[in-house]
MARRO-322041 format. One record per residue (C-alpha): residue number from 1; x, y, z. Coordinates in Angstrom, 3 decimals. Example, Ala and Ser with C-alpha at 12.3 -4.5 7.8 and 13.67 -1.06 7.14 Angstrom:
+-----+----------+----------+----------+
!   n !        X !        Y !        Z !
+-----+----------+----------+----------+
!   1 !   12.300 !   -4.500 !    7.800 !
!   2 !   13.670 !   -1.060 !    7.140 !
+-----+----------+----------+----------+
***
This chain:
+-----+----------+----------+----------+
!   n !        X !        Y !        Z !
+-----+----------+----------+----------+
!   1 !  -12.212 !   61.735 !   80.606 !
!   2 !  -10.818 !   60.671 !   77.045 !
!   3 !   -6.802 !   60.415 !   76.814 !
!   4 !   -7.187 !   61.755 !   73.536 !
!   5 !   -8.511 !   64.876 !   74.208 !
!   6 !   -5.515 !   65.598 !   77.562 !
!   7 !   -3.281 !   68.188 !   76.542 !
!   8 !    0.264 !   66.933 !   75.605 !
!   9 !    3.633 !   68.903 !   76.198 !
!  10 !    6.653 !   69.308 !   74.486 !
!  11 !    9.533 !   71.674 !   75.622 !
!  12 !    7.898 !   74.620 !   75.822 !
!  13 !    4.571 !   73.862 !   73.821 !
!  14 !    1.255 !   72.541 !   74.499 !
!  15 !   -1.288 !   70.837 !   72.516 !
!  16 !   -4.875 !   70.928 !   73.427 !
!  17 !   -5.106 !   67.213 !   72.749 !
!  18 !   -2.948 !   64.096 !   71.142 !
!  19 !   -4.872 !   64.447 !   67.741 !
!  20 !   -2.606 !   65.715 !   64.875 !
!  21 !   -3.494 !   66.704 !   61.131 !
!  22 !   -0.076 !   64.473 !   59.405 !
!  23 !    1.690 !   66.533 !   56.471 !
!  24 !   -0.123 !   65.675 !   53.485 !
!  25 !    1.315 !   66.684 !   50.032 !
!  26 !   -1.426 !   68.578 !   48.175 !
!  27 !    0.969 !   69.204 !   44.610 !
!  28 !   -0.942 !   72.714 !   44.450 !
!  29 !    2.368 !   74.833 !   44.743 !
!  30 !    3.253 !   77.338 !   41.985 !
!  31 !    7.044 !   77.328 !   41.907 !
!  32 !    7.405 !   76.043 !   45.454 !
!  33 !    4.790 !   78.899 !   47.267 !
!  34 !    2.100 !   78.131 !   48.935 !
!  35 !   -0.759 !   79.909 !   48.714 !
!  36 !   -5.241 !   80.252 !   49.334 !
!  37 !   -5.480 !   76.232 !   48.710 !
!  38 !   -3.204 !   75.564 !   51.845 !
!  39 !   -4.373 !   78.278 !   53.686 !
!  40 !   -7.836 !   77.099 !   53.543 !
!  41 !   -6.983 !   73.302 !   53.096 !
!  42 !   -5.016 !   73.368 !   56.721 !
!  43 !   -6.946 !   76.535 !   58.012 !
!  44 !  -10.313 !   74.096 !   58.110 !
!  45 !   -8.740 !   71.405 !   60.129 !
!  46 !   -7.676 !   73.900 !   62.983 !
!  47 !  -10.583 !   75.440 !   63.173 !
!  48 !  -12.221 !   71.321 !   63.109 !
!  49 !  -10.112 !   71.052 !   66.579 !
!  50 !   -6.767 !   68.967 !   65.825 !
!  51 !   -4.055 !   69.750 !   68.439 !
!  52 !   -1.559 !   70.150 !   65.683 !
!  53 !   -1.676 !   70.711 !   62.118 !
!  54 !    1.226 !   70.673 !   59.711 !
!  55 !    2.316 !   71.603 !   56.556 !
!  56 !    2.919 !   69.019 !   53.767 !
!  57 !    6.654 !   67.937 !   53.164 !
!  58 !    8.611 !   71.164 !   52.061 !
!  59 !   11.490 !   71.118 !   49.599 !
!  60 !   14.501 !   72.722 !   50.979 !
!  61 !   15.901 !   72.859 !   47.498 !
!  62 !   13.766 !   73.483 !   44.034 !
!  63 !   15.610 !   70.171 !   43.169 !
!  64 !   14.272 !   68.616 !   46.704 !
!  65 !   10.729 !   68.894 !   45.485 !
!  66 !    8.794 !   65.215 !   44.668 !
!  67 !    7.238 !   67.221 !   41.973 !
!  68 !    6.693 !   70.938 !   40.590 !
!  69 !    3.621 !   71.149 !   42.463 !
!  70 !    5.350 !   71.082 !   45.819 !
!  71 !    6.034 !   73.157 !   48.620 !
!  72 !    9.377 !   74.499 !   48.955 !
!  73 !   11.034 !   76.920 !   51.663 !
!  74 !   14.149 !   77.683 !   49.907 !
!  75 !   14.338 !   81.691 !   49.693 !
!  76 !   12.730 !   84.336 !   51.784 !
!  77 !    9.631 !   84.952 !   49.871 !
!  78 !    8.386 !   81.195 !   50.201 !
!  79 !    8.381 !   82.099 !   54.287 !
!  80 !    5.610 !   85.357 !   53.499 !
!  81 !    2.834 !   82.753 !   52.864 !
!  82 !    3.818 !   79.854 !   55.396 !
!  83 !    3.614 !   82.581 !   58.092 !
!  84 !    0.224 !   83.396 !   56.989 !
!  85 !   -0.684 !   79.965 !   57.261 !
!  86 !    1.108 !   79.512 !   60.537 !
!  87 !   -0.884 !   82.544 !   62.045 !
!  88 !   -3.782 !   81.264 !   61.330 !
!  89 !   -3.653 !   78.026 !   62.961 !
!  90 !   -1.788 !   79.032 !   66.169 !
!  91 !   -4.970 !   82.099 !   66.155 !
!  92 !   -7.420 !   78.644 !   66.078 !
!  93 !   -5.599 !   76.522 !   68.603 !
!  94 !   -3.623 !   74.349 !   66.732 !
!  95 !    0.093 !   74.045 !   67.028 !
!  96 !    1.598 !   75.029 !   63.596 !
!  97 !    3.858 !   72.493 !   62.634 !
!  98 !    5.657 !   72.056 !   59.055 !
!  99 !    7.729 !   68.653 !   57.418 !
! 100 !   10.931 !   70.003 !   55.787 !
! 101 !   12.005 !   67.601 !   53.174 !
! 102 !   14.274 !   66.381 !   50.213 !
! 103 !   13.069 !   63.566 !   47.562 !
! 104 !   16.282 !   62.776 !   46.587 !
! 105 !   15.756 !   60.146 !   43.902 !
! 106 !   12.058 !   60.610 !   43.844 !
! 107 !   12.070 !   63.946 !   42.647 !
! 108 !   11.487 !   65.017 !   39.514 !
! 109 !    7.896 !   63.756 !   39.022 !
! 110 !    4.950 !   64.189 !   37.602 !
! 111 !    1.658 !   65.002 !   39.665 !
! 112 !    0.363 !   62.076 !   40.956 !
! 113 !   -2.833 !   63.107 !   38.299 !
! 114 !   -0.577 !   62.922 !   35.556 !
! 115 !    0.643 !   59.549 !   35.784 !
! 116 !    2.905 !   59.819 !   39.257 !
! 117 !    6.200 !   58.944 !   36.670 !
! 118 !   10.045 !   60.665 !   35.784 !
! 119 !    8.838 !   63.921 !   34.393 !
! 120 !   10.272 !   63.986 !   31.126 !
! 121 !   13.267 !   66.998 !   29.549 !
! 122 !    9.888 !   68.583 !   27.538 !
! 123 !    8.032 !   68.497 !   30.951 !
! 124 !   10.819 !   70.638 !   32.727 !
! 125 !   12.603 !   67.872 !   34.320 !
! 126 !   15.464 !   68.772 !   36.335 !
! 127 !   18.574 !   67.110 !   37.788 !
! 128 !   18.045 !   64.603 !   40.752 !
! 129 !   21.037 !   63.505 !   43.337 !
! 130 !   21.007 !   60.621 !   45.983 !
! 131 !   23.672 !   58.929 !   47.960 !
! 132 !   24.117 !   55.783 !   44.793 !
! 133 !   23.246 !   56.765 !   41.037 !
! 134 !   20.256 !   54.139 !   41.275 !
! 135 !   16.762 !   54.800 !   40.252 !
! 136 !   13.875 !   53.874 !   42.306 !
! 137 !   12.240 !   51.781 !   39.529 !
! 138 !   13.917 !   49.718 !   37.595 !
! 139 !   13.648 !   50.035 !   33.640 !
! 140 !    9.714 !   49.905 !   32.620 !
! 141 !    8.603 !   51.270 !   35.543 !
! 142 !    7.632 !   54.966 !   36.422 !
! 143 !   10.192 !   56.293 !   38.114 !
! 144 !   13.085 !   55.642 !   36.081 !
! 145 !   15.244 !   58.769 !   35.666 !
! 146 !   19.011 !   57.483 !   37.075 !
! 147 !   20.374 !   60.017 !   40.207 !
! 148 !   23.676 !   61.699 !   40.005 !
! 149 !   25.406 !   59.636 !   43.552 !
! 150 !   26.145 !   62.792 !   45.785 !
! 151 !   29.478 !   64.287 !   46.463 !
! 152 !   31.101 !   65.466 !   49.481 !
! 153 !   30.170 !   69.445 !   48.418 !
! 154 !   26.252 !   68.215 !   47.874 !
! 155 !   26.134 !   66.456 !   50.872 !
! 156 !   27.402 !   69.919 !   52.161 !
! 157 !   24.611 !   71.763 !   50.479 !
! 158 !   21.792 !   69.799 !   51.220 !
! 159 !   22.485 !   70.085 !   55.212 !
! 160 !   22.971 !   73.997 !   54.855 !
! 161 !   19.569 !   73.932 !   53.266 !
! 162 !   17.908 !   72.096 !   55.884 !
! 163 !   19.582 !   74.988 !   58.299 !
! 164 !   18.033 !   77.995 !   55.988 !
! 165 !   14.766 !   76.434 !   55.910 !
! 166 !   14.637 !   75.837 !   59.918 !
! 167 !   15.719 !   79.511 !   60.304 !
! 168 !   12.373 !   80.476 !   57.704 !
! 169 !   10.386 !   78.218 !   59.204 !
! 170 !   10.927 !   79.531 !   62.559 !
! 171 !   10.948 !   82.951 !   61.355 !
! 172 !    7.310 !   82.331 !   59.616 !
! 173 !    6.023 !   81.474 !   63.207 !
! 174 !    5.883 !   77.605 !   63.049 !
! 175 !    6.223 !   75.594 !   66.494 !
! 176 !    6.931 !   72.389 !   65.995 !
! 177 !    9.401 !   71.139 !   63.317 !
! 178 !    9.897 !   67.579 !   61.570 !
! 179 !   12.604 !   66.916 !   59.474 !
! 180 !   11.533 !   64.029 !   56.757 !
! 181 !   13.467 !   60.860 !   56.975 !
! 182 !   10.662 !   58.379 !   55.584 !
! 183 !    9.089 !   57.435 !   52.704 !
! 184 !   12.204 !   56.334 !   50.356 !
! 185 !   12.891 !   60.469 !   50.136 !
! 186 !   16.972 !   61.768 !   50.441 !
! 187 !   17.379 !   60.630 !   54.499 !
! 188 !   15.487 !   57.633 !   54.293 !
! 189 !   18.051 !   56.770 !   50.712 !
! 190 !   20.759 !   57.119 !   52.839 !
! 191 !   19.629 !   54.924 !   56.035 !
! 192 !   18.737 !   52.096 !   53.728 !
! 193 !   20.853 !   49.578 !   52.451 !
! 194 !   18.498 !   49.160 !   49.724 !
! 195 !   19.144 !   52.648 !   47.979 !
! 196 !   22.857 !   52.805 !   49.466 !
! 197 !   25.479 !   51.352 !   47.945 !
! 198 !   28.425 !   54.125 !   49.199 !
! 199 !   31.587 !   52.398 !   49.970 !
! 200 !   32.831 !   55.861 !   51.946 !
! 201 !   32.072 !   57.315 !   55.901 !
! 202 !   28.127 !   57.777 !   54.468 !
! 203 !   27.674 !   54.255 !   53.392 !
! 204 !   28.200 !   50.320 !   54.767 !
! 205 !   27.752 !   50.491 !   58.326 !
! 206 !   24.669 !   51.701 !   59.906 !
! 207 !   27.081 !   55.010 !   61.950 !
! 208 !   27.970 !   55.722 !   58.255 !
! 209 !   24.396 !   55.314 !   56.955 !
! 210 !   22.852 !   57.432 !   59.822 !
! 211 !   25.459 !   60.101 !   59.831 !
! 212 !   23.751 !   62.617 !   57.126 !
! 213 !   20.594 !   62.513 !   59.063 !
! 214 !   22.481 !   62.925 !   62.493 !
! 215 !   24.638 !   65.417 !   60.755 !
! 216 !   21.655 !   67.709 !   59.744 !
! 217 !   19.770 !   66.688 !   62.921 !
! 218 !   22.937 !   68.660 !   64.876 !
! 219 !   22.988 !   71.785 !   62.866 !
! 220 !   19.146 !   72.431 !   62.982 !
! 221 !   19.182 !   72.115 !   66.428 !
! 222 !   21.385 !   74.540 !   66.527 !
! 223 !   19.075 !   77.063 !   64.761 !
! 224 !   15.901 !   75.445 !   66.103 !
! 225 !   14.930 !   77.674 !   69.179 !
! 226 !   15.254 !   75.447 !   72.799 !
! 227 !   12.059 !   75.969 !   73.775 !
! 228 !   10.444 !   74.215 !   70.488 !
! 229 !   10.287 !   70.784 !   69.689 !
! 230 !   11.848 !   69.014 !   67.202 !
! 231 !   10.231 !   65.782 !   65.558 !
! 232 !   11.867 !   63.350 !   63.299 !
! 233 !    9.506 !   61.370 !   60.681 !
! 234 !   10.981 !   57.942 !   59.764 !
! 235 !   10.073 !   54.769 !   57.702 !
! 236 !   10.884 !   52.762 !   60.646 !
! 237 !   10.625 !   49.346 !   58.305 !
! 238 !   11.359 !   49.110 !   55.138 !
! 239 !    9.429 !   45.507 !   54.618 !
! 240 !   11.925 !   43.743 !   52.771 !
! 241 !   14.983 !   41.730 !   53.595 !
! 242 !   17.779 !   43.084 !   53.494 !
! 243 !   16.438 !   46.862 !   53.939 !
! 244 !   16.172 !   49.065 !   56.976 !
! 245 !   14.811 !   47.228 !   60.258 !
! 246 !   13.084 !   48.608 !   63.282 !
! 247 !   16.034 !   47.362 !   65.737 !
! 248 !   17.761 !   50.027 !   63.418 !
! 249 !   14.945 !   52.334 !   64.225 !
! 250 !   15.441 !   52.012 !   67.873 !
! 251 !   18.890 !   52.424 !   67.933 !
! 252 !   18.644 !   55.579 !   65.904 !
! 253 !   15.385 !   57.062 !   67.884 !
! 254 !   18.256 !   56.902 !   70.984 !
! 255 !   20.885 !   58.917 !   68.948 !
! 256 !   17.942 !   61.530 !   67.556 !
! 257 !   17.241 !   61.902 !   71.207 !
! 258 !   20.760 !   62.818 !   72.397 !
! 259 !   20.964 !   65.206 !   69.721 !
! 260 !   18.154 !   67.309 !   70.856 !
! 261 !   14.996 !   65.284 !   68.973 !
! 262 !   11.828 !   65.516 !   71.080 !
! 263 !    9.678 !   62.537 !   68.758 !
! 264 !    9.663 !   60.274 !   66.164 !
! 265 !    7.144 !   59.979 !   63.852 !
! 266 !    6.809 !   56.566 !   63.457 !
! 267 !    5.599 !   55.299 !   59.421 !
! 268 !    7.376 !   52.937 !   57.448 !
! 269 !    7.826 !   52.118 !   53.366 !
! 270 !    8.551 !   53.146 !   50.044 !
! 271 !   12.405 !   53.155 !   49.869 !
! 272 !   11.587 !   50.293 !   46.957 !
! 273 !    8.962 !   49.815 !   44.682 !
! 274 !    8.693 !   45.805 !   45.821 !
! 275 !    7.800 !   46.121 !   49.532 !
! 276 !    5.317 !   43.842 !   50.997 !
! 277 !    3.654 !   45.966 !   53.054 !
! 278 !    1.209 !   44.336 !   55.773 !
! 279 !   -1.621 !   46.670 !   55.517 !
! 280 !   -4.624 !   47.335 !   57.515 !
! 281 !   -5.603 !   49.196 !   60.388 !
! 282 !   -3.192 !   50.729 !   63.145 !
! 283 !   -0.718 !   48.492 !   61.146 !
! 284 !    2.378 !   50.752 !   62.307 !
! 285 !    1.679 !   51.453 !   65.829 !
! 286 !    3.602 !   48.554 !   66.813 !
! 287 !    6.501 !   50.018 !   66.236 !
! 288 !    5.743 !   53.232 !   68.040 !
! 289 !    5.162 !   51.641 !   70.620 !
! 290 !    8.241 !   49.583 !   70.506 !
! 291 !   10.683 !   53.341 !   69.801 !
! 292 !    8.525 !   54.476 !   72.535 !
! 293 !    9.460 !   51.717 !   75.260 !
! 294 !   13.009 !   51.231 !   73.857 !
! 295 !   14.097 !   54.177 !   73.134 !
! 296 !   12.637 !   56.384 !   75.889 !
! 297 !   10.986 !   58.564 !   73.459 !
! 298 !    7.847 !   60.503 !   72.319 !
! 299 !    6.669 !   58.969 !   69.525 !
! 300 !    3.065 !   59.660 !   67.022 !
! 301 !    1.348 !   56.977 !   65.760 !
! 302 !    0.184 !   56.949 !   62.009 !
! 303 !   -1.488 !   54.610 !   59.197 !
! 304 !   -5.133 !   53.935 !   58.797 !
! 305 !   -5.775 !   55.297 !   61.736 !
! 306 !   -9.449 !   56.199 !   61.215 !
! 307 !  -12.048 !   55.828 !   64.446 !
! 308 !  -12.527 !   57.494 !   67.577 !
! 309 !  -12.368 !   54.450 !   69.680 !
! 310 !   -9.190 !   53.174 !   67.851 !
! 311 !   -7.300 !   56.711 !   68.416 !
! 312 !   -8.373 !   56.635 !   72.067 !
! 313 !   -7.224 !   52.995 !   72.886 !
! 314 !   -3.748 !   54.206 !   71.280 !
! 315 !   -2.992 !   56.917 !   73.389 !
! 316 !   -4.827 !   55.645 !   76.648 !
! 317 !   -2.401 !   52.470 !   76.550 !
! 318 !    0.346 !   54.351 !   76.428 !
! 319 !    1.228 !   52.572 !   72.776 !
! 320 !    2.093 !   56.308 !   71.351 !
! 321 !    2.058 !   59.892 !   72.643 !
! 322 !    0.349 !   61.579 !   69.746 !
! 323 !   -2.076 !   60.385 !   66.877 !
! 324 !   -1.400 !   61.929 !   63.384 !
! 325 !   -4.320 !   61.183 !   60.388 !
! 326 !   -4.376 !   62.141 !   57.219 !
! 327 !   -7.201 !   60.617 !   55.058 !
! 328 !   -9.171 !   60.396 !   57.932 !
! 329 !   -8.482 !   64.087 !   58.387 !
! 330 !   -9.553 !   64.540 !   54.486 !
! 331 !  -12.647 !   62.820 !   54.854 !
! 332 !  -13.705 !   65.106 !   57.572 !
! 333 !  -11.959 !   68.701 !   58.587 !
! 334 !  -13.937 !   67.993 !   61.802 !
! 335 !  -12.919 !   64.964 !   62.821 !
! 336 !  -11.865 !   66.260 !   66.320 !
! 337 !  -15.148 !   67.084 !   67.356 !
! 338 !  -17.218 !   63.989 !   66.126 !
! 339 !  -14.460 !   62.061 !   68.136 !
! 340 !  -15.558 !   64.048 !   71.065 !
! 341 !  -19.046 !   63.678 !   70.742 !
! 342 !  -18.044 !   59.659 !   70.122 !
! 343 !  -15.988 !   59.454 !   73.097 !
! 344 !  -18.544 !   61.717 !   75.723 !
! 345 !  -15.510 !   64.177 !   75.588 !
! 346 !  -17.069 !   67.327 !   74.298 !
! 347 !  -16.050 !   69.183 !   77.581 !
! 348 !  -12.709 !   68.147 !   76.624 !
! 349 !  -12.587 !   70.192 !   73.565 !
! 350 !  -11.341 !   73.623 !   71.987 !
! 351 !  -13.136 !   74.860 !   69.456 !
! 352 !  -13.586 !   78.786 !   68.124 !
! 353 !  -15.909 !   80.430 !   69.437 !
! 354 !  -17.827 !   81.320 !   66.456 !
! 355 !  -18.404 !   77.827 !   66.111 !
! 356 !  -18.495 !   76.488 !   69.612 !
! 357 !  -21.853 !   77.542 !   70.499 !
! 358 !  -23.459 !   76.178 !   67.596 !
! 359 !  -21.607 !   72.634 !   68.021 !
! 360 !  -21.492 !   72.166 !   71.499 !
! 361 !  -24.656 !   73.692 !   72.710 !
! 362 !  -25.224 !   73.793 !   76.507 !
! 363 !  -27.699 !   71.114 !   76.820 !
! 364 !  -25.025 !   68.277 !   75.198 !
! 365 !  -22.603 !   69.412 !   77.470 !
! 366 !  -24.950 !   68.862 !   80.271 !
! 367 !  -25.592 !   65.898 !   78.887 !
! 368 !  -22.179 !   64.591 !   79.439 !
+-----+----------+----------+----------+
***
């Protein structure tokens, strides 16, 4: 029997194995709603046999969006298509799961297509806050528009946001809910010492630095149904001195917990543009599997996390609960099922019907 393919439980959900699709942006939005791409783009790796599958990192504001070809979930009529999408994947097995999010400083961008730089005034460039009026790249770079430092009423805002788009996204159908603090986006700015420079109660120490994430953590609890889980995605590293460290990690995977967070979604990165970030396969399941241990949390491993036998090894040593891929997932919708056939665990796995006869034909199952 392959760990990989045991169904995992959360609160009151189950997924029919530790392999999740990770949020992947796909800049295909048209004014924040999603529509056939993602349908089909997320549709096809349910129906390839992934446990969970979730939706790329949604803008709870227009102006939380990393670019105008983002997802958002700000009004009522962005929810219409999500819960199409969310239908559709719970109807194929997988666990619908969606990343709300706010690029802070790192919104207002071009695609990445188009030169992955400050959109300019002519290019509809809009207004950008984070906790310190620093930009992410310094002058001659490509992100170099400066961010208005946040007031007490934004800070305000923002969290209410995060609230509205829980309440849509549980209203659309999702089941599992991550709230984005990675990836040098609006939480992660505030964690870092790097991005914040706030001499008030969000700045300076790490209770002050933590606070906006706890903050918003608390009130979409609140909305978040019980019986759902909640995940939290952080940059659990930032990989250079002076920056966010994973001691910091563990200490805030323990507060998340008390506060009603069921895992952390352990990546790490891009709060700078100057990181030097140690590559190569597996290369942040370490610290997974540290949050896991010290924290006394459920944790997913993610980052070039590519083979069967690798995926297998992660979850059978106990090193992280869940597996989430994303090129690997790009490559091939149907990476589930290879892995199966890789690991002799095609008993183990769902697939829909109108497909499972074709790919797992008796005589390979009695083969097993």
């Amino acid at each position: 029997m392959a760990k990989l393919f045991e169904p995992f439980t959360l609160r009151g959900v189950a997924f029919r194995n530790r392999i999740g699709v990770s949020p992947m942006c796909m800049y295909a939005a048209e004014d924040g709603m999603a529509h056939d791409w993602h349908l089909v783009h997320l549709g096809s790796r349910a129906v390839g046999g992934a446990g969970m599958v979730m939706v790329e990192a949604t803008g709870v504001e227009a102006r939380g969006r990393i670019t105008p070809g983002c997802t958002g979930l700000w009004s009522d009529a962005h929810a219409e298509p999500m819960a199409r999408i969310a239908a559709f994947l719970k109807r194929h097995g997988a666990q619908p799961a969606i990343q709300l999010a706010h690029a802070g400083r790192k919104a207002s961008t071009t695609l990445p297509w188009e030169g992955d730089r400050s959109l300019t005034p002519a290019e509809g460039a809009w207004e950008t806050i984070a906790p310190s009026a620093i930009p992410f790249d310094p002058p001659g770079g490509a992100i170099t528009h400066t961010p208005r430092a946040m007031t007490e009423a934004d800070i305000a805002t923002v969290t209410q946001a995060f609230v509205a788009a829980a309440v849509r996204s549980r209203e659309a159908g999702f089941t599992v809910l991550e709230l984005h603090a990675a990836h040098g986006y609006l939480f992660h700015e505030f964690l870092s010492p790097l991005a914040n420079r706030r001499t008030d109660r969000w700045g300076g120490s790490f209770e002050n630095r933590i606070r906006l994430l706890v903050d918003a953590t608390k009130a979409v609890r609140e909305v978040w149904p019980e019986r759902l889980p909640l995940f939290v995605r952080l940059s659990t590293v930032d990989w250079k001195e002076g920056g966010w460290t994973l001691d910091e990690s563990v200490a805030l995977a323990r507060v998340l917990k008390g506060e009603g967070v069921d895992l952390i979604d352990c990546s790490s990165g891009y709060v700078v543009p100057d990181e030097a970030i140690a590559y190569g396969p597996g290369f942040q399941v370490p610290f997974a599997e540290r949050i896991r241990r010290e924290a006394a949390i459920a944790t997913a491993a993610v980052g070039q996390i590519t083979e069967a036998r690798q995926a297998e090894a992660i979850v059978a040593e106990g090193r992280a609960d869940l597996v989430l891929l994303a090129a690997a997932m790009l490559h091939d919708a149907y990476w589930p099922l290879h892995a199966a056939r890789e690991l002799g665990a095609l008993k183990q796995l769902t697939m829909p019907v109108h497909y499972d006869y074709v790919v797992r034909p008796r005589s390979a199952l009695a083969a097993e």
